[in-house]
C-alpha positions in Angstrom: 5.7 -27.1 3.7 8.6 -28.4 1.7 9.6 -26.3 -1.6 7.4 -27.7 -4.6 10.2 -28.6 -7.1 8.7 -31.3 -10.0 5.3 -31.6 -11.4 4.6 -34.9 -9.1 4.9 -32.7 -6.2 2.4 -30.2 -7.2 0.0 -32.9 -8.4 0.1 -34.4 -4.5 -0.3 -31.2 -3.1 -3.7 -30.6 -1.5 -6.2 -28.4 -0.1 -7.7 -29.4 3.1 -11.5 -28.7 2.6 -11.1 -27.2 6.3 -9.0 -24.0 4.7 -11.0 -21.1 6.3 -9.3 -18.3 3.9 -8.4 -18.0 0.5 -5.5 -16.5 0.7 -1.6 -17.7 1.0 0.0 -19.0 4.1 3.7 -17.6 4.0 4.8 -21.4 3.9 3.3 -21.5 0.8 4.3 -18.7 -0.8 7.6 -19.3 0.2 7.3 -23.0 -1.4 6.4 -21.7 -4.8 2.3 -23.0 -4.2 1.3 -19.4 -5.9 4.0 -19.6 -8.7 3.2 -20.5 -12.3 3.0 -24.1 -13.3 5.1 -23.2 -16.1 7.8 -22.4 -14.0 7.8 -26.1 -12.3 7.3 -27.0 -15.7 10.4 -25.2 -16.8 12.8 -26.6 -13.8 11.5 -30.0 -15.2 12.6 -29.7 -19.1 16.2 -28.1 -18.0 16.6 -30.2 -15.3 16.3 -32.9 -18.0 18.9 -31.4 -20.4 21.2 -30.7 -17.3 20.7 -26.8 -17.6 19.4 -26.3 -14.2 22.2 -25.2 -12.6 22.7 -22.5 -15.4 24.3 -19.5 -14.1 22.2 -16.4 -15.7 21.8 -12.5 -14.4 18.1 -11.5 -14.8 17.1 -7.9 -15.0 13.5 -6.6 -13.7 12.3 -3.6 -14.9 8.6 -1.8 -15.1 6.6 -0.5 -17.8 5.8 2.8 -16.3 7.1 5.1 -13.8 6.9 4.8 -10.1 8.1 4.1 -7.0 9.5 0.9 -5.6 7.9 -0.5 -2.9 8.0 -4.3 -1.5 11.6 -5.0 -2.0 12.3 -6.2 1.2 9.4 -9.2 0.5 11.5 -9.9 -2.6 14.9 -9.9 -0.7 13.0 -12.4 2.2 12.5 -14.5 -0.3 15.7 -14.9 -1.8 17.1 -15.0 1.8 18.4 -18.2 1.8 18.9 -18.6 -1.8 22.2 -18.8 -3.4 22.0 -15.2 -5.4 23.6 -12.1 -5.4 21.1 -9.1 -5.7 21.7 -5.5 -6.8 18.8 -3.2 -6.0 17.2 0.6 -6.2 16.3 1.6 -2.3 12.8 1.2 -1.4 11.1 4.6 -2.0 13.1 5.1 -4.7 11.6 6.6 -7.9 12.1 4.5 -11.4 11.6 5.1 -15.1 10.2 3.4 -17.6 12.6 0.4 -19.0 14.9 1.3 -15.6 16.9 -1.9 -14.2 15.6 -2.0 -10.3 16.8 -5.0 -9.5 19.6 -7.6 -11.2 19.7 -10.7 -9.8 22.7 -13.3 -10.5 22.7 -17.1 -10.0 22.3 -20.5 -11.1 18.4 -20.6 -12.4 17.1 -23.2 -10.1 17.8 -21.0 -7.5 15.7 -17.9 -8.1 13.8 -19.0 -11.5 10.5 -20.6 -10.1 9.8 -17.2 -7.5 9.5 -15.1 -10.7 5.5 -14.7 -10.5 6.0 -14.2 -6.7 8.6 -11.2 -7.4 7.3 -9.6 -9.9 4.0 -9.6 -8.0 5.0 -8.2 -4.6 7.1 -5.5 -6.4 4.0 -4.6 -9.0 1.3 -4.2 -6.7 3.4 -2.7 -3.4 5.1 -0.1 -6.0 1.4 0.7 -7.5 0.0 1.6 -3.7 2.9 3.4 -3.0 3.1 5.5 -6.4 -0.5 6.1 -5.6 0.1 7.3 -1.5 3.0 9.8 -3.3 0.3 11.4 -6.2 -1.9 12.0 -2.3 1.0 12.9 -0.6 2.2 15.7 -3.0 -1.1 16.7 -3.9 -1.7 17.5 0.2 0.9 20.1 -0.3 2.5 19.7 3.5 -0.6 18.8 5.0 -1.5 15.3 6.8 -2.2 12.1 4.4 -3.7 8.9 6.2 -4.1 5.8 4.2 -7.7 4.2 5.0 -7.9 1.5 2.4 -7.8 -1.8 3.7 -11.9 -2.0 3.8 -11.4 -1.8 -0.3 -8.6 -4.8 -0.7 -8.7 -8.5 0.6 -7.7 -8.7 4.2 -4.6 -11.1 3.5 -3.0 -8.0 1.6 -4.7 -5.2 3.4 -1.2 -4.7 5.6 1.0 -5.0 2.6 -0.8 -2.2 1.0 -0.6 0.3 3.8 2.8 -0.3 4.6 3.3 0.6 0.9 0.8 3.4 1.3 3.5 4.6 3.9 6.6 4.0 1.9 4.7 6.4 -0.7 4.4 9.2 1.6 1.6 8.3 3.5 2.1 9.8 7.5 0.0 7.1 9.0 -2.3 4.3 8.2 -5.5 3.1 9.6 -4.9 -0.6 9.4 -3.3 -2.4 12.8 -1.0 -4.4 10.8 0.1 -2.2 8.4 1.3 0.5 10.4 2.9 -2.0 12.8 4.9 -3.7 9.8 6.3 0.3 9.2 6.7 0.8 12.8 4.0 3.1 13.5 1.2 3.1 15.7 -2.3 3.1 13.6 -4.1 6.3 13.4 -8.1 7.0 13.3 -11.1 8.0 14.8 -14.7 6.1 15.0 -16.9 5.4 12.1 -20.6 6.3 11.8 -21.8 2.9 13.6 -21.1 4.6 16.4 -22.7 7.8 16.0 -26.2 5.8 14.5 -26.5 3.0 17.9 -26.0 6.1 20.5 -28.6 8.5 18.1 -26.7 12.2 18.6 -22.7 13.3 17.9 -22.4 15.5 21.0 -23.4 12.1 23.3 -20.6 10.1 21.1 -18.4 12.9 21.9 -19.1 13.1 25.5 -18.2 9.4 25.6 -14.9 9.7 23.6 -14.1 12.1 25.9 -14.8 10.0 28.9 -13.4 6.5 27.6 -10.6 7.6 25.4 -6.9 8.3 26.5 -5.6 11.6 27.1 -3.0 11.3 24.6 -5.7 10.2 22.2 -6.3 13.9 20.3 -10.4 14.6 20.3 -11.3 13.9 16.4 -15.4 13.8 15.8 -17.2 12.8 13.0 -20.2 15.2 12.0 -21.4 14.4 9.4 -23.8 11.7 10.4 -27.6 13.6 11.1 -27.4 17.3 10.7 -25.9 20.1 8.9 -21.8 19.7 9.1 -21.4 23.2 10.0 -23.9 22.8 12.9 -22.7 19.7 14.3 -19.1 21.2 14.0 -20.3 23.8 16.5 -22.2 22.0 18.5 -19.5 19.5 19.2 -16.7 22.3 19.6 -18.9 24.2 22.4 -19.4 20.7 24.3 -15.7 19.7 24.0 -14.2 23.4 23.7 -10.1 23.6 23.8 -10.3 19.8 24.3 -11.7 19.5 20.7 -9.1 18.7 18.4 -10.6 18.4 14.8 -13.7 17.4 13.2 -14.0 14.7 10.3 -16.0 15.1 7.3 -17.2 12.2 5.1 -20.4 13.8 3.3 -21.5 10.6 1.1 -21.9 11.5 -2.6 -25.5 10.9 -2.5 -25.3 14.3 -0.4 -23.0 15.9 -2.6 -19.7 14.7 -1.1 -17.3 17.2 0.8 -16.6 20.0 -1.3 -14.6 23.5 -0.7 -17.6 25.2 0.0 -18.4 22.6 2.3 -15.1 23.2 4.4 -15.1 27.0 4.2 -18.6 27.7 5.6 -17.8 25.0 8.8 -13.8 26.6 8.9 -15.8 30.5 9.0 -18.7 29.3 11.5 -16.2 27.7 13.5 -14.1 30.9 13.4 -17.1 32.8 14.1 -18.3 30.9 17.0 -14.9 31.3 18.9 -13.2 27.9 17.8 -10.5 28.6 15.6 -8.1 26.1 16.8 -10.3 23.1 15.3 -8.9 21.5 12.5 -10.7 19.7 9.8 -10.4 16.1 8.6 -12.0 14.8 5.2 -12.1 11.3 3.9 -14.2 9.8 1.1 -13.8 9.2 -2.3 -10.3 11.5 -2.4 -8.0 12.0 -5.4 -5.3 14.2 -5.8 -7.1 17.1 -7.8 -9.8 17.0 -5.0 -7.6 17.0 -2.4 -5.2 19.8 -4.3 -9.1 21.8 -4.0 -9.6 20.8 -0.4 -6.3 21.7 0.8 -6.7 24.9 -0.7 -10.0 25.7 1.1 -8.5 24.6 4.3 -8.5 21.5 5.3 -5.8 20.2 7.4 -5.7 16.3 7.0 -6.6 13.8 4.3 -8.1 10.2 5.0 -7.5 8.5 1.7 -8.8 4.8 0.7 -9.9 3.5 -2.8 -7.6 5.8 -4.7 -4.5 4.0 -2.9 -5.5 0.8 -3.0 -7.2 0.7 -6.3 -4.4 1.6 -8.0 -3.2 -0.4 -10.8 -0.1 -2.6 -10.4 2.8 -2.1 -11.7 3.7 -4.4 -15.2 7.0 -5.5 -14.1 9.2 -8.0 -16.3 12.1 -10.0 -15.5 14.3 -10.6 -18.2 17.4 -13.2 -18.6 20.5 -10.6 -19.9 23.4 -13.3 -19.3 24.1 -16.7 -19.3 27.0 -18.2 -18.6 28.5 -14.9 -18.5 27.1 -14.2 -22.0 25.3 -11.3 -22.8 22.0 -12.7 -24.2 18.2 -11.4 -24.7 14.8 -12.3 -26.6 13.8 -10.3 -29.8 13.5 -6.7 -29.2 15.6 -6.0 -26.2 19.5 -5.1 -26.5 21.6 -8.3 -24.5 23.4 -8.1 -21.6 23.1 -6.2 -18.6 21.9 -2.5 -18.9 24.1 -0.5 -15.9 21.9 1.8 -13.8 24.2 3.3 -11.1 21.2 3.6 -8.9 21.4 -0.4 -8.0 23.0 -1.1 -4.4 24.4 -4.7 -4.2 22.4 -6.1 -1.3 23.1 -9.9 -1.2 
C-alpha cells in the first residue's frame, strides 16, 4: 500500500467490502491509514507554504508514571525514515513530564506517524506498568499474563509481549510469547473438564496425551469441593502431579486465602506436599499480595493487565530550525534527560 501523503489520496482510498477483520493490516499502519486526518491535513497547508521540509526536534513525554514498553514498534516505523532518535530502554521506568523519546528531523518525515506513536507507546507502557504492579505484588513468586480473551485479537500479542516486558515470566497467548521469545505457558480450561464429566478422567488423559516435559497442572475447580478434587487428583497422579489451578468464579466466592490454606493443609495432610498451587481469576495486586501470603505459588493474571488504562502520551515540537520553541505553558527547547540513548 503506498504511504497516504495528500487528502486526494485518502479520499480514493477504499475498503473492500470483503475485509474479514476490523483491525489494521501492517501495510496500513505503516501508510499512515490509522493516523489523524488532521495530520494529512497538516502536510497539505505547509506543504503549501513550503514548510514541509522544516527541520524540528519533537519531545514525547507521559502524563503519569510508568514503564515504557512498545518502543521497538515506534523505532520500526521510523526505520526507514530520515530521523535521528534518542530513547529511554524498553522496560525502563519514567516520570511524569519525563522526555522518553526526542526525535529530530524535517516534519514530513516523522509528523503524520504521531497518532500511531503515541498510541503504540500508551497502551504497550499501560500493559506493561500493569504486569510490574502483578509482578511486585507476587513477591518472587510466578506471574503469567492470561489476558488476550479480554482485548481484540489484532492487539492480543502486543499486550502480552508488554505484559512480559512488565515483569510478566510467561504468557498464555501463542503470539505473544513468541514475539518475546518464549514458548507460551498454560494448562486446559474448564471445557475440558465439562465434555469428559469428572477431573481425575481429564487428568488421566493429560497424563496419557501430554509430553513429558509438559509439568502436570490440573484444574479443580470445576464440580466439587477444591480441597477434594485437589486430593483426589494428587492420589491418581501422585509425584507425577505438579500443581493444581484454582479459578473459583465469584458467584462461588472466588479464590480466597482461606480457600488456599485448607487445600495447601489437606494436601499436606494427605501426603502431597510437593503440589503447588496455581490461581487465576479476577487477580489484582492487593489480592494477589493476600494469596501469595497464604501460599500460593503462581499467579494467572488477565483483565487487570489488559484493562489497564493507556498511557496519555504527548509529543511536543521543542525546536525548529534549531530554535528553541514551544506552545503556551511548556518551557522551549529541548528538556535533557540523561536517560535517552541515541538509537537512530
Amino acid at each position: 500500500m503506498d504511504e497516504l501523503k495528500t487528502l486526494s489520496q485518502v479520499k480514493g482510498y477504499e475498503v473492500t467490502s470483503d475485509r474479514q477483520l476490523y483491525s489494521a493490516q501492517h501495510d496500513e499502519i505503516l501508510a499512515g491509514a490509522t493516523t489523524d486526518i488532521y495530520f494529512i491535513r497538516t502536510m497539505e497547508i505547509l506543504e503549501h507554504m513550503n514548510l514541509a521540509h522544516t527541520e524540528v526536534v519533537a519531545e514525547i513525554f507521559a502524563r503519569k508514571p510508568g514503564m515504557l514498553a512498545g518502543v521497538q514498534e515506534v523505532f520500526n516505523i521510523l526505520a526507514d525514515k530520515n530521523v535521528e532518535i534518542w530513547s529511554l530502554k524498553e522496560g525502563e521506568t519514567f516520570e511524569p513530564k519525563e522526555t522518553i523519546i526526542r526525535i529530530k528531523g524535517s516534519y514530513d518525515e516523522f509528523g503524520k506517524f504521531e497518532t500511531v506513536i503515541l498510541g503504540c507507546l500508551a497502551s504497550s507502557s499501560a500493559w506493561a506498568t500493569a504486569a510490574r504492579e502483578c509482578k511486585e505484588a507476587c513477591n518472587g513468586k510466578q506471574l503469567l499474563c492470561f489476558g488476550a480473551r479480554h482485548v481484540h485479537p489484532a492487539v492480543a500479542p502486543v499486550m502480552e509481549r508488554a505484559a512480559l516486558v512488565g515483569g510478566a515470566d510467561n504468557a498464555s497467548c501463542i503470539l505473544g510469547a513468541k514475539l518475546f521469545g518464549k514458548e507460551p505457558s498454560g494448562t486446559v480450561p474448564h471445557a475440558a473438564f465439562l465434555i469428559a464429566g469428572d477431573t481425575v478422567a481429564v487428568a488421566k488423559a493429560y497424563d496419557e496425551s501430554m509430553p513429558v516435559s509438559d509439568p502436570r497442572i490440573i484444574l479443580i475447580d470445576t464440580f466439587k469441593d477444591e480441597a477434594e478434587e485437589a486430593v483426589r487428583v494428587a492420589e491418581f497422579l501422585g509425584d507425577k502431579l505438579y500443581g493444581i489451578r484454582l479459578d473459583t468464579p465469584s458467584e462461588r466466592g472466588g479464590v480466597t486465602p482461606a480457600l488456599v490454606e485448607e487445600v495447601k493443609a489437606r494436601l499436606c495432610k494427605a501426603g502431597f506436599p510437593h503440589v503447588k498451587i496455581i490461581v487465576s481469576g479476577g487477580l489484582y495486586p492487593e489480592k494477589i499480595r493476600q494469596l501469595a501470603q497464604a501460599g500460593v505459588d503462581s499467579f494467572g493474571v488477565g483483565s487487570y493487565i489488559s484493562g489497564a488504562h493507556p498511557i496519555d502520551m504527548t509529543m511536543d515540537i521543542k525546536e525548529v530550525n534549531g530554535k528553541p520553541i514551544a506552545k503556551r505553558g511548556r518551557i522551549p527547547g529541548i528538556i535533557d534527560n540523561p536517560k535517552l540513548i541515541k538509537v537512530k
